[in-house]
C-alpha positions as CSV (number, residue, x, y, z in Angstrom):
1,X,0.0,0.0,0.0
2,X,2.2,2.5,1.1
3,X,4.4,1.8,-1.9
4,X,1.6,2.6,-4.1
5,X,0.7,5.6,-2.4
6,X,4.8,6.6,-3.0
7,X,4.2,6.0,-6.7
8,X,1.1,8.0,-6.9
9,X,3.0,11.1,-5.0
10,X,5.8,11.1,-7.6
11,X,3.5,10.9,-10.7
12,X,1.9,13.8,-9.0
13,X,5.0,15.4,-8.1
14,X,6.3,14.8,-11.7
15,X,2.9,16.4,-13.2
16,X,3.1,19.8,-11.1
17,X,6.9,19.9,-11.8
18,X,5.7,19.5,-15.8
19,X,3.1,22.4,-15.1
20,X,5.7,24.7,-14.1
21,X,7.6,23.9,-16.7
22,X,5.7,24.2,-19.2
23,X,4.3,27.8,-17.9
24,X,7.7,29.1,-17.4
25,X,8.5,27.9,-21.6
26,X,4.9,29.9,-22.1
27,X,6.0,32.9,-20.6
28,X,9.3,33.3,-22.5
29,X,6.8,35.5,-24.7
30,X,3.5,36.6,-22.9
31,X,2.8,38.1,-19.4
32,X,1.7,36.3,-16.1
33,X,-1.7,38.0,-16.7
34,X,-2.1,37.4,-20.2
35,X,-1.2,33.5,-19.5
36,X,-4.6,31.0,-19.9
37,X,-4.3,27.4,-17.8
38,X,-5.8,25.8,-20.5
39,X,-2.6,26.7,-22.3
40,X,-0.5,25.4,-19.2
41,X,-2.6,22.2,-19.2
42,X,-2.6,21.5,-23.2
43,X,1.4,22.2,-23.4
44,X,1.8,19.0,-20.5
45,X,-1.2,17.0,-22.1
46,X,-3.3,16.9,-18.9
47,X,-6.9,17.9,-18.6
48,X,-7.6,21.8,-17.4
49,X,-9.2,19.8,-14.6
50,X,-6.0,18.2,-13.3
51,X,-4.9,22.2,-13.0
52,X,-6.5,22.7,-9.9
53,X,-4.9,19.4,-8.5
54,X,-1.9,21.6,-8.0
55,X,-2.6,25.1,-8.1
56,X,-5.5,27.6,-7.3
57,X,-5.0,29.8,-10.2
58,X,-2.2,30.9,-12.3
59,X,-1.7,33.2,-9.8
60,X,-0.8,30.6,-7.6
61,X,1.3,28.9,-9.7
62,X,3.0,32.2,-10.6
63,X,4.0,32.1,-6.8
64,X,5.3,28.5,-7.2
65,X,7.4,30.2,-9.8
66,X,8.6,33.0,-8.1
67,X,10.2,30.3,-4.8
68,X,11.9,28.3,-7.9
69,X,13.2,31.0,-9.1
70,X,14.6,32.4,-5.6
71,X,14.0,30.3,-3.0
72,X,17.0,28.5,-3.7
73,X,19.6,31.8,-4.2
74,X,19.7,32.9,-0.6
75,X,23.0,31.3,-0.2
76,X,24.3,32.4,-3.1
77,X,23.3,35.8,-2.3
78,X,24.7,35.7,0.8
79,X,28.7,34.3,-0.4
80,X,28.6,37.6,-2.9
81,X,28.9,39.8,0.0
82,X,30.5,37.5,2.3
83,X,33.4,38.6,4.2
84,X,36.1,36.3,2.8
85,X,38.9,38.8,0.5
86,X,38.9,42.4,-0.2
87,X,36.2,44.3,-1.6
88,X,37.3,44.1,-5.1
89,X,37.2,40.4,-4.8
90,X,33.9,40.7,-3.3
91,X,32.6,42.6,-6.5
92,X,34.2,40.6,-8.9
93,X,33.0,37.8,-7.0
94,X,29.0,38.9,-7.4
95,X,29.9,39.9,-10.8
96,X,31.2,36.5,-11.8
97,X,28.2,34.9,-9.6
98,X,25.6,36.4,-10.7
99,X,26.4,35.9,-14.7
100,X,26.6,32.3,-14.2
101,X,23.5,32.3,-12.6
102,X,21.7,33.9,-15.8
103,X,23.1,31.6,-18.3
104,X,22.2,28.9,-16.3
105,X,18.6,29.7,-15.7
106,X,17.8,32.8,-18.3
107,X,14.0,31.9,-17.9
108,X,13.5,32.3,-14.2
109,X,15.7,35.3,-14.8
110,X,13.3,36.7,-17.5
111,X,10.4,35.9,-15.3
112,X,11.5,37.3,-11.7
113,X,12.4,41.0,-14.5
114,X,9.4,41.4,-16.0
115,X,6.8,39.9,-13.0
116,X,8.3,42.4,-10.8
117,X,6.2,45.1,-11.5
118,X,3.8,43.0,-13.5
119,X,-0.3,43.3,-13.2
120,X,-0.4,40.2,-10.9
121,X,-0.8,41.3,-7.1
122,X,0.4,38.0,-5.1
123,X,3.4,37.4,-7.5
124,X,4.5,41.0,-7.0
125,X,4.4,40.2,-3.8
126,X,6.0,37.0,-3.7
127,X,8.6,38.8,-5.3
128,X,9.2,41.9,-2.7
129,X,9.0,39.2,0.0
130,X,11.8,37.3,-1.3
131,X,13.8,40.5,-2.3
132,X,13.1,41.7,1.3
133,X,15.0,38.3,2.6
134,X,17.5,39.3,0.4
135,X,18.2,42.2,2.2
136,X,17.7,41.0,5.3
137,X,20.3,37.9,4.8
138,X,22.9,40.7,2.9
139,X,22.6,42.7,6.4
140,X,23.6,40.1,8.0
141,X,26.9,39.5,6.2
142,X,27.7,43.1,5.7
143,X,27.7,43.5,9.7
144,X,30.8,41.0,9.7
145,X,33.0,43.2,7.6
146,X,35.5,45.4,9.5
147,X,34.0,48.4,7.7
148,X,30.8,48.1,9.1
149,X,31.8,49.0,12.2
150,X,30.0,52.2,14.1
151,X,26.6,51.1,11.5
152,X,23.4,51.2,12.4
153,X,21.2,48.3,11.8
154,X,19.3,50.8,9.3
155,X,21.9,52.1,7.7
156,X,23.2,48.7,6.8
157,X,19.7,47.6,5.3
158,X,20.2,50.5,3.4
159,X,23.2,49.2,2.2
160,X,21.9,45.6,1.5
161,X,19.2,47.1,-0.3
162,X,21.7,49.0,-3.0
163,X,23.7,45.4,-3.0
164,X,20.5,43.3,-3.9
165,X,18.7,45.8,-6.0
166,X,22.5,46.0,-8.1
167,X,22.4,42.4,-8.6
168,X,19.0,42.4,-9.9
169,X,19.8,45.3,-12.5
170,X,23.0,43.7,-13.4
171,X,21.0,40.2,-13.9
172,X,18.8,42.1,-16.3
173,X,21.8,43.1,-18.1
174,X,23.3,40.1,-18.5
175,X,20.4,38.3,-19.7
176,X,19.9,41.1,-22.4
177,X,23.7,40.4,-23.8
178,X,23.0,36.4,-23.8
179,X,22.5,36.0,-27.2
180,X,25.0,38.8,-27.6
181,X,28.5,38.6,-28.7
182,X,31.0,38.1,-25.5
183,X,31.9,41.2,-25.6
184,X,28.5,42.4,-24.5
185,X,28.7,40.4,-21.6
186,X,32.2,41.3,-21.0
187,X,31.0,45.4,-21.4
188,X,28.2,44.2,-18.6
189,X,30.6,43.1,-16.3
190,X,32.4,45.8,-16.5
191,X,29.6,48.0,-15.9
192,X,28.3,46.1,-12.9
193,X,32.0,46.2,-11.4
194,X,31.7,50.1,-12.0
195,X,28.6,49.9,-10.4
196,X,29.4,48.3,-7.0
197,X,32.9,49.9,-6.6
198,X,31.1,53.5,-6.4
199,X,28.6,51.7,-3.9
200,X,31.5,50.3,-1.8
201,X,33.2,53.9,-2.1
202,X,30.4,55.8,-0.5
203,X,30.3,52.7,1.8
204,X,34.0,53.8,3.0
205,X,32.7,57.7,3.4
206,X,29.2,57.0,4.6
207,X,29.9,57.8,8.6
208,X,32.8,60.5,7.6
């Protein structure tokens, strides 16, 4: 029995894995809002029925999409502003971290960029929430650095927040040059290093 009961959990495992799939191919070209679960359901070969097996509404699956897409980068977000070399390697450290990260899921990256501000409520939410953790989890690494010393904890959310909302931009970036030459990417990076060495500069002079 119970190994029955294991077989029927990873068929439906498998299916909701193939649902998020297959809306995250879908929305390559279209919107959260403009995205029917009839197409969702058609793309995996299931009935529209079997939708609701797994998800409330697209809504909710967007959601499902948005802890794929993130959940699993808080530790990553974290060692880009960890406290191991100096702040150049720090930066080039994120850099190099973060471009991996978009050529080795470009869809989520697409998705998280344009569902940010998108027309679907609980996913821009889902969204802020995670980018909030984000901050929260840089905060905490940025108050083991030497320079950090005399911060308030304020003041260095402030400073998380530049950090994560830096990465996000320079995410964007990089997905834009993908299909680019390398020196796009290699202009990004460049860009992005700019980028955080002013941040870390004001850092230096922010209690002088």
């Amino acid at each position: 029995m119970s190994h029955t009961l294991g077989i029927r959990q990873a068929q439906k495992q498998k299916t909701r894995q193939s649902l998020l799939d297959a809306a995250l191919a879908l929305l390559e070209e279209q919107s959260l809002s403009s995205l029917g679960l009839r197409e969702v359901t058609r793309a995996v070969g299931v009935a529209p029925t079997a939708f609701y097996r797994h998800f409330r509404s697209t809504a909710d699956l967007g959601v499902a999409l948005v802890e794929e897409a993130l959940g699993s980068l808080h530790l990553m977000i974290g060692n880009t502003v960890s406290d191991a070399g100096d702040s150049e390697e720090r930066i080039a450290r994120a850099v190099e971290l973060i471009a991996r990260h978009v050529a080795a899921h470009p869809a989520h990256v697409r998705f998280i960029a344009r569902e940010r501000h998108g027309g679907v409520q609980p996913v821009r939410e889902a969204i802020a929430e995670q980018l909030a953790r984000f901050a929260e989890e840089v905060k905490v690494e940025l108050a083991k650095h030497p320079e950090s010393a005399g911060w308030s904890d304020d003041d260095l959310l402030m400073l998380a927040g530049l950090y994560v909302d830096q990465m996000l931009m320079t995410a964007s970036l990089f997905l834009e040059a993908l299909e680019g030459p390398q020196e796009e990417r290699e202009h990004v990076a460049r860009v992005a290093t700019r980028r955080m060495r002013l941040i870390s500069i004001g850092r230096r002079h922010w209690l002088g």
